[in-house]
C-alpha positions as CSV (number, residue, x, y, z in Angstrom):
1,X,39.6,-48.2,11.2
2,X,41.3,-51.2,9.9
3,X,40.6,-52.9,6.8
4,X,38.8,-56.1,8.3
5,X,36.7,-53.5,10.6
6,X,35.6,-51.8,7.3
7,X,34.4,-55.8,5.6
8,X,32.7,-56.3,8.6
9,X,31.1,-53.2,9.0
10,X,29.2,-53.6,4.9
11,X,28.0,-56.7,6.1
12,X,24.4,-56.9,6.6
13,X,23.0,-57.8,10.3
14,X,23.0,-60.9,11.4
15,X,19.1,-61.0,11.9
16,X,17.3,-64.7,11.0
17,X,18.2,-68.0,11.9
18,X,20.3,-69.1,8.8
19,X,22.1,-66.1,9.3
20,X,23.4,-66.9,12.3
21,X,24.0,-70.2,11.4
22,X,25.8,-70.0,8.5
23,X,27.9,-66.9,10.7
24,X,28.8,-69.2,13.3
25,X,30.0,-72.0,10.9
26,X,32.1,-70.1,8.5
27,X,33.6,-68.3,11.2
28,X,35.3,-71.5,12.1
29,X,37.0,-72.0,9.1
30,X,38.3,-69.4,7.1
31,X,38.6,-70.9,3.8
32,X,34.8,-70.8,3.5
33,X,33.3,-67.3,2.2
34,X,31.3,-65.8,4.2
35,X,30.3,-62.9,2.2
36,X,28.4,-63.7,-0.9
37,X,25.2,-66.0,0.7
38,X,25.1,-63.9,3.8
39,X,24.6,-60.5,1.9
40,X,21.9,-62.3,-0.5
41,X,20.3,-62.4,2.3
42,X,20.2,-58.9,3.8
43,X,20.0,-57.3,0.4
44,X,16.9,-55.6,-1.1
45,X,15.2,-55.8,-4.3
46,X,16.5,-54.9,-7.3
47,X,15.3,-52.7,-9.8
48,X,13.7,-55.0,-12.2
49,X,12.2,-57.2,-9.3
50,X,10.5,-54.5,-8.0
51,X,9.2,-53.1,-10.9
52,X,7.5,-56.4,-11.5
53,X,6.2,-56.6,-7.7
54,X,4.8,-53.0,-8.6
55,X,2.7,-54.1,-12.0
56,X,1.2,-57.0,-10.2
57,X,0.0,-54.8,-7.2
58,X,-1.3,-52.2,-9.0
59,X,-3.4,-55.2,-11.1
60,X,-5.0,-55.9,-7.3
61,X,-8.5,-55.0,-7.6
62,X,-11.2,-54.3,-4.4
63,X,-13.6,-57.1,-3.7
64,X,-16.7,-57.4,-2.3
65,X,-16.9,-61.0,-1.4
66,X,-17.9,-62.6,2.1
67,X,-15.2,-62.5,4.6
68,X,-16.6,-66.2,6.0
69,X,-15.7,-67.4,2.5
70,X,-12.5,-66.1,3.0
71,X,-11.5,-67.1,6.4
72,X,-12.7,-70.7,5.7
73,X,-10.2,-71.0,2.7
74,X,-7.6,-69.0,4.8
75,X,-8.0,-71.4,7.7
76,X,-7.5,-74.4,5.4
77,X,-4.1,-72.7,4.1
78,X,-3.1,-72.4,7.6
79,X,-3.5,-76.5,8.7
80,X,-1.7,-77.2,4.8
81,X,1.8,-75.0,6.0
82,X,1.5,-76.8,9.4
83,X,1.0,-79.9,8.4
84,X,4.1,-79.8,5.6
85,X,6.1,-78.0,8.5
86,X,5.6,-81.2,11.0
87,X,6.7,-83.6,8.3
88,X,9.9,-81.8,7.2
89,X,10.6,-81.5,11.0
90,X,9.5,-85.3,11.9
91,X,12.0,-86.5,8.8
92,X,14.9,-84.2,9.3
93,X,15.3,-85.5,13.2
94,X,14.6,-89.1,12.3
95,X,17.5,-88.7,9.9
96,X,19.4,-87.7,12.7
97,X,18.6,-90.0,15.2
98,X,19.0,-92.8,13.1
99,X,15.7,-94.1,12.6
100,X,14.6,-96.6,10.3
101,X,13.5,-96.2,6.8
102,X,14.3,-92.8,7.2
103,X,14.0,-91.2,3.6
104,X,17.6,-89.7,3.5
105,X,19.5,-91.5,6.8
106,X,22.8,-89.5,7.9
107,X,25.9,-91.0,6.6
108,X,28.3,-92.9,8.4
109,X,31.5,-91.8,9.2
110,X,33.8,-94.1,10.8
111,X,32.9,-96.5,7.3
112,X,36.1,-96.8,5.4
113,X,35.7,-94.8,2.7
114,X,36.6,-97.8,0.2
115,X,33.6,-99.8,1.3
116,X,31.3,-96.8,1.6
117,X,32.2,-94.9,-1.4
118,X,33.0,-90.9,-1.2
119,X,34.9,-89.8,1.4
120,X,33.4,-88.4,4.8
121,X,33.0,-84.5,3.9
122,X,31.9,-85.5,0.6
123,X,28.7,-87.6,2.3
124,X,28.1,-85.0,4.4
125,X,28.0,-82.4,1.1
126,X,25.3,-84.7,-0.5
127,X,23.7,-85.7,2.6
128,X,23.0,-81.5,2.9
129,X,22.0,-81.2,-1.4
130,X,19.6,-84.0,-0.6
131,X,17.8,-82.5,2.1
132,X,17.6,-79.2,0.1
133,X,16.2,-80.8,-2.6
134,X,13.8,-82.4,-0.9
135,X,12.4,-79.1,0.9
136,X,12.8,-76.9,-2.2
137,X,10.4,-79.9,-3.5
138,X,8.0,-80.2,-0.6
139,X,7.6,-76.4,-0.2
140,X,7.2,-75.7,-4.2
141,X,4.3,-78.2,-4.1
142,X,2.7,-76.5,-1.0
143,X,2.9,-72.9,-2.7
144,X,1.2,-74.4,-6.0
145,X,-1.5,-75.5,-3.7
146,X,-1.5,-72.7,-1.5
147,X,-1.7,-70.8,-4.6
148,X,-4.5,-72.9,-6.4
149,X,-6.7,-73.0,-3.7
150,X,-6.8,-69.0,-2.8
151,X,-7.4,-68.8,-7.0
152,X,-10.4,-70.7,-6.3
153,X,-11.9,-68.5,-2.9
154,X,-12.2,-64.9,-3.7
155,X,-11.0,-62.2,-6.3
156,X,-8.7,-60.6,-3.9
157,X,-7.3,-64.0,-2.5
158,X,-6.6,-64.4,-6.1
159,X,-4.4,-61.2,-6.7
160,X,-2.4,-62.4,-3.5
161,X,-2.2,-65.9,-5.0
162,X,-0.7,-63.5,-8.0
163,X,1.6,-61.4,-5.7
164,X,3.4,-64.6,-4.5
165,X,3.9,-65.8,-7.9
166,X,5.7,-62.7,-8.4
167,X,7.3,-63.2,-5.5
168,X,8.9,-66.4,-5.9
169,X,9.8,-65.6,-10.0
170,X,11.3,-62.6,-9.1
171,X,13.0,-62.7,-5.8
172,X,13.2,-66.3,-4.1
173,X,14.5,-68.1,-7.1
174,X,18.1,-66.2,-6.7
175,X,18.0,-67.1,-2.9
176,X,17.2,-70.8,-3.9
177,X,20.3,-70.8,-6.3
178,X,22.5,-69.4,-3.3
179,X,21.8,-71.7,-1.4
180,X,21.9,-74.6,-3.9
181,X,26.3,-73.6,-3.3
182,X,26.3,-73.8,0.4
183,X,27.1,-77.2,0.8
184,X,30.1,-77.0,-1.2
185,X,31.2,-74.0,0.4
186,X,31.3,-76.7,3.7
187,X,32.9,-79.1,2.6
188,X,36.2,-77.8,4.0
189,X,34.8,-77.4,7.5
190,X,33.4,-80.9,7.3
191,X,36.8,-82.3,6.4
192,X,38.1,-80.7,9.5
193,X,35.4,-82.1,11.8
194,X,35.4,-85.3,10.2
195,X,39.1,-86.1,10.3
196,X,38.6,-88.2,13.3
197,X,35.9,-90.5,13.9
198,X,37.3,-91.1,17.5
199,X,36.8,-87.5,18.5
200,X,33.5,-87.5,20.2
201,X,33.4,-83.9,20.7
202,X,34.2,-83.1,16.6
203,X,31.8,-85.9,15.8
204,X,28.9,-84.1,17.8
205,X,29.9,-80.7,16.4
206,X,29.6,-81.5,13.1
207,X,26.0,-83.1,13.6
208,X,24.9,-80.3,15.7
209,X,25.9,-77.3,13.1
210,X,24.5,-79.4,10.6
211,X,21.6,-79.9,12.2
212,X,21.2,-76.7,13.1
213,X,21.9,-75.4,9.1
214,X,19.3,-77.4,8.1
215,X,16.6,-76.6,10.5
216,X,17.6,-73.0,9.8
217,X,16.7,-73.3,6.3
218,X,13.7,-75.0,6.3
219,X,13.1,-72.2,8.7
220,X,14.1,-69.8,5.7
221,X,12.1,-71.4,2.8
222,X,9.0,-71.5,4.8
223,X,9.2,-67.9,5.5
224,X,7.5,-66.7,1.9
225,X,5.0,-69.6,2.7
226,X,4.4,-68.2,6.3
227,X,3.8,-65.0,4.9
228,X,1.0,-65.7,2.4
229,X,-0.9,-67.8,5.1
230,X,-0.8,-64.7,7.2
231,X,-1.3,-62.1,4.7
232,X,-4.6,-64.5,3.4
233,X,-5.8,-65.1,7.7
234,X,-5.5,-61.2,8.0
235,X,-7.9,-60.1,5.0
236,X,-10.5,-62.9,5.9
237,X,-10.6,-61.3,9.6
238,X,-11.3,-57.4,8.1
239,X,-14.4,-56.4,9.0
């Protein structure tokens, strides 16, 4: 087996969206690593994370509230995600169709640099940290309600409120910072694509795979979210 086979082979399986995403980018251009984000997200917990996941499950105690009580607050979780969801959705394709007063508009290109400040891979690299920003900020805000609200509904909504907490402290925080990189790591495979305005198809590359990165993520970041709503609509549905 050859050297290369034997990277490849440690690698974890390309399984979710961003995965895929980020596999298909960096395998354009080599200069990009490929190993570091894409095995954060295949690894499992550590040690020390798990350990605290552990004390905060075994602090879950039975309840005996009413399941209606439950399901209401539950159902109220559920429109919250969805509603977030749409807007991040709505705002990332009106930023790439152009639309006005978008809150963070896709940069320009075929602008001389001189007149429109950094060059065209180094737009693109902020254009990417802004949008991150703002979903790390949108979906932090949800969780806190999310989180607030289950506090308020039942004991046993409240250790899962509890659980993500844990969760996010001792797990998604590391991804976050990963991926706070990415658009650095890019920045050479933007320059490539962005060498020539007057390539159409290189023009419609780049937006497409950064399109695509993005819509992966937010894909990614909502995935904890997703996974309280769920875990919250099946314990108000017990009988």
């Amino acid at each position: 087996m050859s050297h290369a086979s034997s990277i490849r082979s440690d690698r974890p399986p390309i399984s979710s969206r961003l995965q895929r995403a980020l596999s298909a980018v960096v395998a354009a251009d080599a200069t990009v690593p490929r190993g570091e984000l894409l095995a954060w997200l295949g690894q499992p917990l550590d040690l020390h994370s798990a350990s605290k996941l552990a004390e905060v499950l075994a602090a879950v105690a039975p309840s005996t509230h009413a399941h209606s009580e439950a399901a209401e607050g539950c159902e109220n979780c559920e429109e919250a995600l969805l509603t977030v969801h749409r807007a991040l959705l709505r705002d990332i394709a009106g930023s790439f169709a152009a639309a006005e007063g978008v809150r963070i508009p896709l940069p320009r290109l075929d602008a001389p640099s001189v007149l429109d400040g950094p060059d065209a891979a180094e737009r693109l690299r902020r254009f990417h940290a802004a949008w991150q920003r703002e979903m790390e900020l949108r979906i932090a805000a949800l969780r806190r309600d999310l989180r607030s609200h289950l506090q308020q509904r039942a004991p046993a909504l409240a250790a899962l409120a509890a659980l993500d907490e844990a969760l996010e402290q001792q797990v998604l925080r590391a991804g976050e910072a990963a991926l706070v990189g990415l658009p650095g790591l890019l920045v050479p495979r933007w320059e490539t694509l962005a060498a020539d305005t007057t390539d159409t198809a290189a023009s419609e590359q780049w937006v497409s795979e950064l399109k695509e990165l993005l819509l992966a993520e937010l894909e990614q970041r909502l995935q904890p979210v997703l996974g309280l709503v769920e875990a919250c609509l099946a314990y108000g549905d017990r009988d």
